[in-house]
Structure formats: structure tokens, C-alpha cells
DRENLUMDO-580997 format. One line per field, with one value per residue: residue in one letter; residue number from 0; x, y, z of N, C-alpha, C, O in turn. Coordinates in Angstrom, 1 decimal, padded with zeros to 4 digits. Atoms other than C-alpha are relative to their C-alpha. Layout:
BEGIN
aa	(A,...) .
i	(NUM,...) .
n.X	(X,...) .
n.Y	(Y,...) .
n.Z	(Z,...) .
ca.X	(X,...) .
ca.Y	(Y,...) .
ca.Z	(Z,...) .
c.X	(X,...) .
c.Y	(Y,...) .
c.Z	(Z,...) .
o.X	(X,...) .
o.Y	(Y,...) .
o.Z	(Z,...) .
END
This chain:
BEGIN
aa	(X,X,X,X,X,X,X,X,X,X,X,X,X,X,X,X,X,X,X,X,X,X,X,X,X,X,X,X,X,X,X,X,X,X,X,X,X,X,X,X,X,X,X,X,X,X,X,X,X,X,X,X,X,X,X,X,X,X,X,X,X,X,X,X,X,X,X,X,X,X,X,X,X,X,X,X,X,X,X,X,X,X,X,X,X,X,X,X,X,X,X,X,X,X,X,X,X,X,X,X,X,X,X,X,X,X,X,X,X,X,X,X,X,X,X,X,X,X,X,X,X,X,X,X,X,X,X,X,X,X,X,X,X,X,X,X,X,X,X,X,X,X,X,X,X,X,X,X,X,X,X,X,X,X,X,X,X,X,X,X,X,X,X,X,X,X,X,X,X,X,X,X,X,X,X,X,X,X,X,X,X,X,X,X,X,X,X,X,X,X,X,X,X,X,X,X,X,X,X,X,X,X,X,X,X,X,X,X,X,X,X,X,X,X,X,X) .
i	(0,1,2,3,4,5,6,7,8,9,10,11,12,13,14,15,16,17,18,19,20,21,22,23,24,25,26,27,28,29,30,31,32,33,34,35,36,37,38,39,40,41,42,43,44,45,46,47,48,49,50,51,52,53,54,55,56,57,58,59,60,61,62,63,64,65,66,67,68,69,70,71,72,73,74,75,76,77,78,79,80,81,82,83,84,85,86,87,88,89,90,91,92,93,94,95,96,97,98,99,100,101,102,103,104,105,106,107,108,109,110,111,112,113,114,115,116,117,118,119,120,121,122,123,124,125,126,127,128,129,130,131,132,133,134,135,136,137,138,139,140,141,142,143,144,145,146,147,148,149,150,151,152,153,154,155,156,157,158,159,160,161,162,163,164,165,166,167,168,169,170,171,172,173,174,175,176,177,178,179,180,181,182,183,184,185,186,187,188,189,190,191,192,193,194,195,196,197,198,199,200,201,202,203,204,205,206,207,208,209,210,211,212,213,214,215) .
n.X	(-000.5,001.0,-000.7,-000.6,-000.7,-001.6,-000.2,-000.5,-001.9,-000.7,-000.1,-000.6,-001.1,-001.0,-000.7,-001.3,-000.9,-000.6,-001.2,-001.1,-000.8,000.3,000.1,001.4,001.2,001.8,000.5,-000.4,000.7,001.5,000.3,000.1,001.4,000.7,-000.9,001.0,001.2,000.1,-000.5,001.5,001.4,-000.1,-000.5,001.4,000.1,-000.7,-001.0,-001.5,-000.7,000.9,000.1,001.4,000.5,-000.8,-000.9,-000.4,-000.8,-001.1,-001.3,-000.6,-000.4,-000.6,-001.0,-001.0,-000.2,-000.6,-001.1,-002.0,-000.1,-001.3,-001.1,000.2,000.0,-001.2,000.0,000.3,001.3,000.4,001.0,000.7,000.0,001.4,001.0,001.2,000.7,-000.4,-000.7,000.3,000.1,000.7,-000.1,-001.5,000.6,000.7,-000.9,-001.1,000.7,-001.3,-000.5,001.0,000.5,000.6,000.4,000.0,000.4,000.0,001.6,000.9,001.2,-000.4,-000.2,001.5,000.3,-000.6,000.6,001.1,-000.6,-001.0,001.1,001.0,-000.8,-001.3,-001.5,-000.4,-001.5,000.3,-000.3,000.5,-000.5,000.6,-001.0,-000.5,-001.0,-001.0,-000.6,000.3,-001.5,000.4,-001.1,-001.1,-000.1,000.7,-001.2,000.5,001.1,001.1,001.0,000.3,000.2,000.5,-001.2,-001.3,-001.6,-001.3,001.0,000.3,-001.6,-000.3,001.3,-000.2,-001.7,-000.6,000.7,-001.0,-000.4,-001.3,-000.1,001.2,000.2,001.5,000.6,001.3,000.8,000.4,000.2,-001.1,-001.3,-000.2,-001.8,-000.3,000.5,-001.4,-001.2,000.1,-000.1,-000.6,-001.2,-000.2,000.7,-000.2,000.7,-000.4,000.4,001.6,000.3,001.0,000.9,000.7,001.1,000.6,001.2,-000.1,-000.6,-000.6,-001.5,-000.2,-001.2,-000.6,-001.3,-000.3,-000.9,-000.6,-001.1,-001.4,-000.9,-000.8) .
n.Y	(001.1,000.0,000.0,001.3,000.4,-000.6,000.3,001.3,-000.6,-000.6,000.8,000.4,-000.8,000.2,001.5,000.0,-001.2,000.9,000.8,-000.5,-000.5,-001.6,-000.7,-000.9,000.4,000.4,-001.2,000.5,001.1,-000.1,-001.0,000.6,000.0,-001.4,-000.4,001.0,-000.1,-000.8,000.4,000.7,-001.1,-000.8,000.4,-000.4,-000.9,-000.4,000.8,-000.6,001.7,000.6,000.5,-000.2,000.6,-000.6,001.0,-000.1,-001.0,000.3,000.7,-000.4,-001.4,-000.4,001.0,-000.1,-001.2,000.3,000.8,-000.6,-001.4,000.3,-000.6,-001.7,-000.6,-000.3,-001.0,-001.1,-000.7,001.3,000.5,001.1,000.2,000.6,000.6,001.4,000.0,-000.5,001.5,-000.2,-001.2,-000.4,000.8,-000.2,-001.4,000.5,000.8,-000.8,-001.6,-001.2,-000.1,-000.9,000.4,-000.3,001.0,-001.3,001.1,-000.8,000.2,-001.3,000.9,001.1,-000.5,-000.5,001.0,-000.7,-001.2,-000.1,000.6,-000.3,-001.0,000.6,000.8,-001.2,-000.2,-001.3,000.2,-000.2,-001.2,000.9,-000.7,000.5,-000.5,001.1,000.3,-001.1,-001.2,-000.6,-000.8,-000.1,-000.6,000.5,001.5,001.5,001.0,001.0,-000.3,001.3,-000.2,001.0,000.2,-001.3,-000.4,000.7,-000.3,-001.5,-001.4,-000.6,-001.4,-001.2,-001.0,-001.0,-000.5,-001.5,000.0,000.5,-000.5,000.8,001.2,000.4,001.4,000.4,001.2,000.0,000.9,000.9,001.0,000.8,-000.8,-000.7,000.1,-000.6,-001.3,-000.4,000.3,-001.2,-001.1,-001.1,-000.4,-000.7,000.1,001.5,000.9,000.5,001.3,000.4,001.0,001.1,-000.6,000.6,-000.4,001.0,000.2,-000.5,001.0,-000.3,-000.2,-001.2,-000.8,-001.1,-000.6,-001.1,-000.6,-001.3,-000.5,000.4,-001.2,-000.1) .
n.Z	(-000.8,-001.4,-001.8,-000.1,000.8,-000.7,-001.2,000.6,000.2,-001.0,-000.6,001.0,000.2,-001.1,-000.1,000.8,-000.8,-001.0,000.4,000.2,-001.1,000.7,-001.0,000.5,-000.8,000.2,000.5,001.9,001.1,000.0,001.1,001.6,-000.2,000.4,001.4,000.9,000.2,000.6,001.2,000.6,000.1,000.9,001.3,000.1,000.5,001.2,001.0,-000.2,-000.2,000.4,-000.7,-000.4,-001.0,-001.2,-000.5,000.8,-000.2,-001.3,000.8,001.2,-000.1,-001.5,-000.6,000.7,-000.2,-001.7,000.3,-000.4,-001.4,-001.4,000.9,000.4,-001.4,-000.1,000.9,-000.9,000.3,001.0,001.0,000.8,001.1,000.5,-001.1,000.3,-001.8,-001.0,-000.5,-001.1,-000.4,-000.7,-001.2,-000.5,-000.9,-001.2,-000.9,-001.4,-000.4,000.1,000.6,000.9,001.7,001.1,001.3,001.0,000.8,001.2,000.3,-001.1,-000.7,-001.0,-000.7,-000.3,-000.8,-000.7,-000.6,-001.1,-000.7,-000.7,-000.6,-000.7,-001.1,-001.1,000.0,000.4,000.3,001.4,001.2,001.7,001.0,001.4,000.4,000.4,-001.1,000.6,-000.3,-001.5,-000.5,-000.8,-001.0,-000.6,000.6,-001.6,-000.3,001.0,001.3,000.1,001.8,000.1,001.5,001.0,001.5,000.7,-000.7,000.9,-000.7,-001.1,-000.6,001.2,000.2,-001.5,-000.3,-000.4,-001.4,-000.6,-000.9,-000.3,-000.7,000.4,001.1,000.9,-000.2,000.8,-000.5,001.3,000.1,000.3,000.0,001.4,000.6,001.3,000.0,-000.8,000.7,000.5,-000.5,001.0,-000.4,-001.6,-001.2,-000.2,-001.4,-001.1,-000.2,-000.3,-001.3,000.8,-000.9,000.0,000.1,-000.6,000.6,001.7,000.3,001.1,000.3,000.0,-000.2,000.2,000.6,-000.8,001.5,-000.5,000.7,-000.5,-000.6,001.4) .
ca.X	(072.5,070.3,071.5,071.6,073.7,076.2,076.2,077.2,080.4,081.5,081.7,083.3,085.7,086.9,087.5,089.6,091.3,092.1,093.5,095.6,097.0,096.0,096.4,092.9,090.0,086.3,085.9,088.0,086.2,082.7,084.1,085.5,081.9,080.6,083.1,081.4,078.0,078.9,080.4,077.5,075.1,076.8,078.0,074.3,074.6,077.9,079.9,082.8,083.3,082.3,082.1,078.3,077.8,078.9,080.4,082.4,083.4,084.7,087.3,088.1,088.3,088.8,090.6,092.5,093.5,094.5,096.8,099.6,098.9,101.9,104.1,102.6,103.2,106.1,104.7,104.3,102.6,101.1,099.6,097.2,097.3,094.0,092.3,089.2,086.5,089.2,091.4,093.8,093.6,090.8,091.3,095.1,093.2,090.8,093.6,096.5,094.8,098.4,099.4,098.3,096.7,096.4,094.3,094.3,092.0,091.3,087.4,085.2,082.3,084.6,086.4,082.8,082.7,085.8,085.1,081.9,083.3,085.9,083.1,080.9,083.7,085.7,088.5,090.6,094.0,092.5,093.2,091.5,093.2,090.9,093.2,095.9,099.0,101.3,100.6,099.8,102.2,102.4,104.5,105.7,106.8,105.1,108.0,105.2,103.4,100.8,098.4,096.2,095.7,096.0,098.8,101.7,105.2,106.9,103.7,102.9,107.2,107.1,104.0,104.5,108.5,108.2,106.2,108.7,110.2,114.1,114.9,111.0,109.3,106.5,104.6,102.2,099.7,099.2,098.0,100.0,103.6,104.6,108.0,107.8,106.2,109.7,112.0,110.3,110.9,112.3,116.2,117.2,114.8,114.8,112.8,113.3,111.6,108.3,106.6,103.7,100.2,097.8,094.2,092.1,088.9,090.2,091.7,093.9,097.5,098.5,101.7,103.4,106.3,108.3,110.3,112.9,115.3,119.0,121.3,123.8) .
ca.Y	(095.3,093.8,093.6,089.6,089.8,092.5,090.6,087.2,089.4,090.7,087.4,086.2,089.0,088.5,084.8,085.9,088.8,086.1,083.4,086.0,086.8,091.0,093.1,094.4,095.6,095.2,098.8,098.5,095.3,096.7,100.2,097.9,096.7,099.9,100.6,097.1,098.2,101.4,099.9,097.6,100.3,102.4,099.5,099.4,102.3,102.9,099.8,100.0,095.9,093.3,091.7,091.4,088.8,090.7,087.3,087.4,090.8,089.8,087.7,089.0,092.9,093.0,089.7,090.2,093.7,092.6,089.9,092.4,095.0,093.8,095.2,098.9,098.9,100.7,103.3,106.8,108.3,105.9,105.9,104.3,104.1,103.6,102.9,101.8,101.7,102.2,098.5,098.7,102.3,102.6,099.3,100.6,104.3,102.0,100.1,102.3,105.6,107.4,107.0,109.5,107.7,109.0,107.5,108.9,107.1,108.9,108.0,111.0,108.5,106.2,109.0,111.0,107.3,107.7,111.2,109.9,107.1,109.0,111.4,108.8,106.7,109.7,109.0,112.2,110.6,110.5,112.3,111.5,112.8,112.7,112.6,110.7,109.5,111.2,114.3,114.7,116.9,116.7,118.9,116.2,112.2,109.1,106.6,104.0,103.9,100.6,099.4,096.5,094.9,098.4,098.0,096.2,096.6,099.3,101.6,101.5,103.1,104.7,106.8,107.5,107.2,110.9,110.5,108.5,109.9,108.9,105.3,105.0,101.7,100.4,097.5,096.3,093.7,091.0,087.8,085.2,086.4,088.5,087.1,088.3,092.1,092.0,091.2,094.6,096.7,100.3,100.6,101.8,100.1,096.6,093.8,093.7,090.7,089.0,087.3,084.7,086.0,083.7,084.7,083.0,081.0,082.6,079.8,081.6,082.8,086.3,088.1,091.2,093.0,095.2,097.7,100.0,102.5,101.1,103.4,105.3) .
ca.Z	(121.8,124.8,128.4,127.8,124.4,126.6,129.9,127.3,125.5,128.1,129.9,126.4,126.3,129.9,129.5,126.5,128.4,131.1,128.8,127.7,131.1,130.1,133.0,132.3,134.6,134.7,133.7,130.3,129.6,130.2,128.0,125.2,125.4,124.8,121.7,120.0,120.4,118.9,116.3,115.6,115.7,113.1,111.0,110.0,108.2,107.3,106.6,108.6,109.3,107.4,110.2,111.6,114.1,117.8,119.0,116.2,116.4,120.1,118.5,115.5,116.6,120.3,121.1,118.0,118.8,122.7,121.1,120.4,123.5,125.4,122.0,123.1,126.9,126.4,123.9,125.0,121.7,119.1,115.5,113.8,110.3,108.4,111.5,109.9,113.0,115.1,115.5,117.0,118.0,119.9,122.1,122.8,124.1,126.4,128.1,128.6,129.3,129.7,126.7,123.4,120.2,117.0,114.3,110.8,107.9,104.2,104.8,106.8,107.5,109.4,111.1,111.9,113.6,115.4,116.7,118.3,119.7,121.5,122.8,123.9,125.8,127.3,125.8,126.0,124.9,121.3,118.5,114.9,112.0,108.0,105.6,103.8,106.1,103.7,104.1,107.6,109.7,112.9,116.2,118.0,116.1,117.6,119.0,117.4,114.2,113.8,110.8,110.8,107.5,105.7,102.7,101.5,104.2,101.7,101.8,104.7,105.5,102.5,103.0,107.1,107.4,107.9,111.0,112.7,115.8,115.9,117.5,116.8,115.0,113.0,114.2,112.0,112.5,109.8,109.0,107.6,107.8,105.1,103.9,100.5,101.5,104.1,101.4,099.4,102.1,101.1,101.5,105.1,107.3,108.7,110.5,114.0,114.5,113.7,116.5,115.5,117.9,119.5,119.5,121.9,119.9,116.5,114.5,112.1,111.5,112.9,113.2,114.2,112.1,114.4,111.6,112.6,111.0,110.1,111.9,109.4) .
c.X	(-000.8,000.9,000.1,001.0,001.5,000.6,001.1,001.4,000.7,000.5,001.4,001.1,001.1,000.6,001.3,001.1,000.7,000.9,001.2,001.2,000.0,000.4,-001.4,-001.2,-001.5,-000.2,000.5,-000.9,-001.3,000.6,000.3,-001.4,-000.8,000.8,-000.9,-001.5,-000.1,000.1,-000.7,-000.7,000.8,000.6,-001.6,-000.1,001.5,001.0,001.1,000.8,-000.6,-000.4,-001.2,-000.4,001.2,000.8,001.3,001.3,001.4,001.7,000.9,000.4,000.5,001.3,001.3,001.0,001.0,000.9,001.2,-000.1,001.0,001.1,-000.5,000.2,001.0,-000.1,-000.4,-001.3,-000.4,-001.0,-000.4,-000.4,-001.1,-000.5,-001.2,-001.2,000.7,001.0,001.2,-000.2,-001.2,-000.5,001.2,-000.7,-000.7,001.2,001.4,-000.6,001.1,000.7,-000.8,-000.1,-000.6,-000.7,-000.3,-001.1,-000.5,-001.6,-000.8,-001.0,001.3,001.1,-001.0,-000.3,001.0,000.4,-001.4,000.3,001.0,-000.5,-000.5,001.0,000.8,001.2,001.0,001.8,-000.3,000.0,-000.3,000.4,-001.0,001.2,001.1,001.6,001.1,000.2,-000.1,001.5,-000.2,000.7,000.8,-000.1,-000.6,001.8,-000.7,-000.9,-000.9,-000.5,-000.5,-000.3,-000.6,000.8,001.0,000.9,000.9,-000.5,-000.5,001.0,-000.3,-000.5,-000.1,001.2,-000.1,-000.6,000.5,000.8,001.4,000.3,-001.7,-000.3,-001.2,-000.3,-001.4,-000.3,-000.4,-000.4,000.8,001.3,000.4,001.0,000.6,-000.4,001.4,001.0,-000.2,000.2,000.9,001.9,000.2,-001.0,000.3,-000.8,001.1,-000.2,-001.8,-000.6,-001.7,-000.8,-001.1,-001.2,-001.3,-001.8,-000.2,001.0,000.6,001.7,000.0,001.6,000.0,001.3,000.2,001.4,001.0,000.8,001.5,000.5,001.2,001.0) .
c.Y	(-000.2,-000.3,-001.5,000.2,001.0,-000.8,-001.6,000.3,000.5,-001.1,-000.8,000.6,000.0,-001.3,000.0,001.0,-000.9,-001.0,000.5,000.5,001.7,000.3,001.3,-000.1,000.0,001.1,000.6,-000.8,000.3,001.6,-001.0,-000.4,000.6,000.3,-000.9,000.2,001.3,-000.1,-000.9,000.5,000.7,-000.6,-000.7,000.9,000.2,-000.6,000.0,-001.2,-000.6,-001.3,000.5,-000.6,000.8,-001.2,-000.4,001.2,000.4,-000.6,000.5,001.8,000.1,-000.8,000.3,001.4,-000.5,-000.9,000.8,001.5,-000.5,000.7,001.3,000.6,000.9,001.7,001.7,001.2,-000.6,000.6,-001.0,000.1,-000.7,-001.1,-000.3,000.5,-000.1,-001.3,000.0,001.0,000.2,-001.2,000.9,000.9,-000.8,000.1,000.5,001.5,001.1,000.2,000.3,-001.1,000.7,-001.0,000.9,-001.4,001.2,-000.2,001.1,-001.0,-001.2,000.6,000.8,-001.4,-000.1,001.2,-000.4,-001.0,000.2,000.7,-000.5,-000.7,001.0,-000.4,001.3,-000.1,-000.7,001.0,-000.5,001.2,-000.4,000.7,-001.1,000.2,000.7,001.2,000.5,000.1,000.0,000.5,-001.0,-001.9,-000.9,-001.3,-001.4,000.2,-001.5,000.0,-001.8,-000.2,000.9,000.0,-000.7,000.9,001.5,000.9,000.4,000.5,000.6,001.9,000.6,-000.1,001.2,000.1,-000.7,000.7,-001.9,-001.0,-000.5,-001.7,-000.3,-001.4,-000.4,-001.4,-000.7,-001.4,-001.3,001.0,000.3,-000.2,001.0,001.6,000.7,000.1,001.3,001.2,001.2,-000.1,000.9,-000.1,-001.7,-000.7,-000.4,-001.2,000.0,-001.3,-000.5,000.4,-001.3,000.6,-000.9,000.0,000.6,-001.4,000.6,000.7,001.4,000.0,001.4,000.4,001.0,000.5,001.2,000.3,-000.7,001.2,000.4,-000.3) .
c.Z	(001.3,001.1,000.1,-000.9,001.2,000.9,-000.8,-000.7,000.7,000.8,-001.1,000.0,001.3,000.4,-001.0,000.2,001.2,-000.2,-000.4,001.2,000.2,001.4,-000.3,001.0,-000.4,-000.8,-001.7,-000.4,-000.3,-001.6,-001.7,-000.7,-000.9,-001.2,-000.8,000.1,-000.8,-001.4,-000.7,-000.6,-001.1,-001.1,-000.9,-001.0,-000.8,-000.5,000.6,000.6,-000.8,001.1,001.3,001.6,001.5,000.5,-000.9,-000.1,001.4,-000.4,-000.6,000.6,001.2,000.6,-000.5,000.4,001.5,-000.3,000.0,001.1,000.6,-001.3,000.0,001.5,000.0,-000.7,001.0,-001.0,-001.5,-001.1,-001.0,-001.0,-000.8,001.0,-000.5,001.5,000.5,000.6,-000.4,001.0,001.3,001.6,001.0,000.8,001.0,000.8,000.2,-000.6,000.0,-001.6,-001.5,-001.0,-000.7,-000.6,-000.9,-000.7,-000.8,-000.1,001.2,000.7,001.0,001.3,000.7,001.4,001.2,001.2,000.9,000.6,001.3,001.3,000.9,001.2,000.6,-000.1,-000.4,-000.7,-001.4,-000.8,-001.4,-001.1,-001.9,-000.8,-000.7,000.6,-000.9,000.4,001.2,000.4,001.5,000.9,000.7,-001.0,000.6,-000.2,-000.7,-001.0,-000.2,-001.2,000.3,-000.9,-000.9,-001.1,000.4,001.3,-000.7,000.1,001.0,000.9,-000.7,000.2,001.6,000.8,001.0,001.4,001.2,000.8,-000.1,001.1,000.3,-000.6,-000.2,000.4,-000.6,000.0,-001.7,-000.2,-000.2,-000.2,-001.3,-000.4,-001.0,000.1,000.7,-000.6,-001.2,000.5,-000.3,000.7,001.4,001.2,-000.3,001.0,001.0,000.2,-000.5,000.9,-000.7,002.0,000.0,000.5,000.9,-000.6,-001.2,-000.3,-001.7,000.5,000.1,000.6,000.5,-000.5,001.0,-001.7,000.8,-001.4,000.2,000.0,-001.2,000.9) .
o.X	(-001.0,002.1,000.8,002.0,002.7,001.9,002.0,002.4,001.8,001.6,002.4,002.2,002.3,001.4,002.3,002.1,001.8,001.9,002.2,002.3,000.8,000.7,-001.4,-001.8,-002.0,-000.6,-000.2,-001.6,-001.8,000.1,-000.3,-001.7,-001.4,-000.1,-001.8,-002.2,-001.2,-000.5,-000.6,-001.2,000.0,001.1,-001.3,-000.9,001.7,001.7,002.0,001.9,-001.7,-000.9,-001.0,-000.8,002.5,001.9,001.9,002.5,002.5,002.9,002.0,001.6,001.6,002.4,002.4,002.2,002.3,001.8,002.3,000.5,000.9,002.1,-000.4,000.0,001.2,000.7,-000.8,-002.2,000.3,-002.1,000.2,-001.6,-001.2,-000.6,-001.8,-001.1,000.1,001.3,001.3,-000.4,-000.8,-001.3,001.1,-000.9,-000.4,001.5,002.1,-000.4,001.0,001.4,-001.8,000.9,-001.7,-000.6,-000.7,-001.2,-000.9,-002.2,-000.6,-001.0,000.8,001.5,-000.6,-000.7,000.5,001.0,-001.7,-000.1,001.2,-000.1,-000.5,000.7,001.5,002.1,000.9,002.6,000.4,-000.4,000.2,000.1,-000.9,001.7,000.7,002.2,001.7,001.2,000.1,002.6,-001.3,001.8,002.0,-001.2,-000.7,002.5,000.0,-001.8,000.1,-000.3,000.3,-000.9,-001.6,000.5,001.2,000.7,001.6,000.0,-000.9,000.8,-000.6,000.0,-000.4,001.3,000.3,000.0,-000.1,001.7,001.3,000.2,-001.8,000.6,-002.2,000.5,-002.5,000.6,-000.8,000.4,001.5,001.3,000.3,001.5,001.6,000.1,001.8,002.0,000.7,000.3,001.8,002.1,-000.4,-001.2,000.8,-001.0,002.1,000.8,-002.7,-000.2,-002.4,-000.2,-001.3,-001.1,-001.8,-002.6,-001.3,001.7,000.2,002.2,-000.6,002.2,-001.0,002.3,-000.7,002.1,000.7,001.1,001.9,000.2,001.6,002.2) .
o.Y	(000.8,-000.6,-001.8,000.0,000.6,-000.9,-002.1,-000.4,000.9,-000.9,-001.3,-000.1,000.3,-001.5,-000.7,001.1,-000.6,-001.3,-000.2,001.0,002.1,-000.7,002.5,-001.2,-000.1,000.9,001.1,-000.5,-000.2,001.7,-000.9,000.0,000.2,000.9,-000.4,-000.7,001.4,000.5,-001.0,000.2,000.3,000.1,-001.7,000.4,000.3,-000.2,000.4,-001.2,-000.1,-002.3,001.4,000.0,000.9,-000.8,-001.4,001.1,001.0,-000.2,000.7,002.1,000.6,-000.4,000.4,001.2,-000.5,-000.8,000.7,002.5,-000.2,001.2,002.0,001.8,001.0,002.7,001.8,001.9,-000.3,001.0,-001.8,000.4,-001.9,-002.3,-001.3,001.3,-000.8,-001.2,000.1,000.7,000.7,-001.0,001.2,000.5,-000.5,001.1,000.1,002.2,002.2,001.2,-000.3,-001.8,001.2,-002.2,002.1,-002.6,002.2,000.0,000.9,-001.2,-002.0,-000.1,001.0,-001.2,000.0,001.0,000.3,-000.7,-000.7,000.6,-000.1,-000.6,000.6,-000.4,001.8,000.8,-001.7,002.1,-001.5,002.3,-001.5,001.7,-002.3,001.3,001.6,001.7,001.7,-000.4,000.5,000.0,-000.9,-002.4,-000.9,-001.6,-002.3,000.9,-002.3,000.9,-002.6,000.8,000.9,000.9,-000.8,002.1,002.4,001.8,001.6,001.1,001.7,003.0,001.8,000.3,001.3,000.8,-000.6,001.2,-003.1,-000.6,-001.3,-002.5,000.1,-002.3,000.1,-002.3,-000.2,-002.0,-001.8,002.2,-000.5,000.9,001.7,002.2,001.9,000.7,001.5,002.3,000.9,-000.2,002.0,000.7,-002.4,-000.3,-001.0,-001.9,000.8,-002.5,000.2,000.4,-002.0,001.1,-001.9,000.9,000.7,-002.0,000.3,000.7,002.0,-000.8,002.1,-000.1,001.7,-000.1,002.1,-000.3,-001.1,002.1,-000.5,-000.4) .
o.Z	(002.0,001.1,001.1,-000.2,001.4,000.7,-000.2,-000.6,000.3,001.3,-000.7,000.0,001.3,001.3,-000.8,-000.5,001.6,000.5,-000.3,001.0,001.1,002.0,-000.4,001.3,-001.6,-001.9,-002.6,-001.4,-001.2,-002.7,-002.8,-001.8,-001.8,-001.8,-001.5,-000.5,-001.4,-002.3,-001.9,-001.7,-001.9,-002.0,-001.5,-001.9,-002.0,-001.4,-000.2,001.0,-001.2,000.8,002.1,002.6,001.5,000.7,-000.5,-000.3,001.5,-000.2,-000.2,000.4,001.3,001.2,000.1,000.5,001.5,000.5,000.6,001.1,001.8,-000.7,-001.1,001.8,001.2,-000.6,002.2,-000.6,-002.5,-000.7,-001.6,-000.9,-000.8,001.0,000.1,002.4,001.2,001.7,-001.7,002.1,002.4,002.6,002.2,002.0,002.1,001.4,001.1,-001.6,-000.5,-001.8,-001.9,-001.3,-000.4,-000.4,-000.7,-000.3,-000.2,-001.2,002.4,002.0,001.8,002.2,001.9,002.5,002.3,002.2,001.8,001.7,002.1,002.4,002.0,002.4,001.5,000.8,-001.5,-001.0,-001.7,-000.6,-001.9,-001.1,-002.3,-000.7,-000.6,000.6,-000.2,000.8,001.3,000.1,001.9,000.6,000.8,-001.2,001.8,-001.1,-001.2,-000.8,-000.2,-002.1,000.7,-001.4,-001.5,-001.9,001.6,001.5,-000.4,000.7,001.2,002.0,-000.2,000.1,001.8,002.0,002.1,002.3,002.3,000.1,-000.1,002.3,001.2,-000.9,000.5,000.2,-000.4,000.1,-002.8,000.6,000.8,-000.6,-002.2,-000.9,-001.0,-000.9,000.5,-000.1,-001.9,-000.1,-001.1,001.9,001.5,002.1,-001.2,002.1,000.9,000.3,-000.3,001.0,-001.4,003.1,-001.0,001.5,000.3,-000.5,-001.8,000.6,-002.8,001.7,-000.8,001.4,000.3,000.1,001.4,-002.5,001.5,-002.4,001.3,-000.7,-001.9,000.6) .
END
């Protein structure tokens, strides 16, 4: 990435960090930055978007990602469920610094990616798990669990239920609203609400499912 194409997403990303109203400073927006060049540079090799063009990636990964950060101010220890290169996990770790993120994903080359990402940006409130969300165990519950277009509403409780810290919730990130994936959900959980996300300079249909446990 050249010091024109940075100086031009970075300008991009803070016009769309502004329509959003973010509470976001210069030094997030220059490290998100630095995450999409990483993530450029090693999707080159190992495939980890299909999504090529960096002005593109502004949108689609970062913007999109910053769309539901106001449904995580609250969080204290968050995962991310087939994080993938790292969305939204590795924006959330930029922009609130206090608060821990996991990310797990069942592929080594895209956690290997992960791990140097974390390195390179100093994020120390990262944690990358390889592996499949089932069986991971972990000492303390996350109060949120996330997933951006990783599996169907049922599997993606089914399979990290157990990792759910009591009065916890699942917010998962989806495209068109999932009516029919909501109406599969497994016995003993329920939509809280789904809120319809606006994307500034994406022209498509995004949601969030918020999922909780019903109380016995």
C-alpha cells in the first residue's frame, strides 16, 4: 500500500467514522489502517477475503464492522466466532482497548494471520483461539459472543451456548434479516431484538440479531 493509497483510506474511513457519529480517534483510524494493509498483504497469499480492491475493503470490512460498535460499548469480554481475518474482532480490539477479545476460527492460516496482526498492532487485549467453537473451554464466560456471516442462527447457539456467561447474549451480524433462521432457533433462547444497520457508501441490507437465554 503507498503513502498516497493510505493517506486516500484513511480520509475515506474517517469520513465514514464521522457520518457515523463513532467516538473514534485519529490513532484508531490510522491503526485500522494498518490492520487493512495487513490484511491485503497476506490476502495475496492466503485468501482470507474475497474481497480485493482496499477501497472496497473500507466499506465492506471496516465500515461494516463499525456499523454495530455501539452494540459492544457495554461489553467487558467478547467473542468472535469464525473470525475469518479478524471482522469484527479485530476492529472491536482497536477501538475499545479495555475490553478483552477472543477470536476462535477452525483454519491455522487465517489464525497464523490473526496472531501477527495482534503482534504487529499491539494489541494486548487479544486472544486467538485454532480450533472448533465447540470444543473450546475456557476459565472465565464472555457476557458477548458475535459471528459475522459464519452459520445458520441454531449453530451458531448450538455450538457456543456453552460459552455463554449467565445474563450474557449472542449478537450476530447478518445481512438480510434472517426471519426464517429466527424461527429455527434451538428451544430456550430468544430474539431480543433485531435492529436494521446503516453502512455509510455500502448499498446493501445489514442487520444485527441480539439472542439471549429465556430465563427458567
Amino acid at each position: 500500500m503507498t503513502t498516497l493509497d493510505r493517506a486516500a483510506l484513511t480520509a475515506m474511513l474517517a469520513d465514514g467514522v464521522g457520518a457515523m457519529g463513532l467516538p473514534i480517534n485519529s490513532d484508531q483510524i490510522d491503526k485500522m489502517i494498518s490492520y487493512l494493509a495487513l490484511l491485503s498483504k497476506w490476502n495475496t497469499v492466503y485468501n482470507l477475503t474475497a474481497v480485493r480492491d482496499p477501497r472496497e475493503m473500507v466499506k465492506q470490512h471496516l465500515l461494516d464492522s463499525l456499523s454495530a460498535a455501539h452494540a459492544f460499548s457495554d461489553a467487558k469480554n467478547v467473542l468472535d466466532v469464525g473470525a475469518g481475518g479478524g471482522l469484527p474482532g479485530m476492529i472491536l480490539a482497536i477501538i475499545f482497548p479495555g475490553v478483552r477479545i477472543s477470536m476462535i476460527d477452525t483454519v491455522s492460516k487465517k489464525t497464523a494471520f490473526l496472531t501477527q496482526a495482534k503482534t504487529e498492532l499491539g494489541l494486548a487485549n487479544v486472544t486467538v483461539h485454532t480450533g472448533r467453537v465447540e470444543a473450546l473451554q475456557v476459565a472465565q464466560k464472555f457476557d458477548v459472543i458475535t459471528s459475522r456471516a459464519f452459520s445458520e442462527l441454531n449453530n451458531f447457539v448450538n455450538w457456543s451456548g456453552h460459552l455463554l456467561a449467565d445474563g450474557g447474549q449472542f449478537i450476530a451480524m447478518k445481512g438480510v434479516a434472517p426471519n426464517e433462521e429466527i424461527e429455527r432457533l434451538p428451544p430456550g433462547w430468544k430474539v431480543d431484538a433485531v435492529e436494521e444497520l446503516s453502512v455509510p457508501g455500502l448499498n446493501a441490507e445489514r442487520h444485527l440479531v441480539y439472542i439471549k437465554k429465556i430465563s427458567d
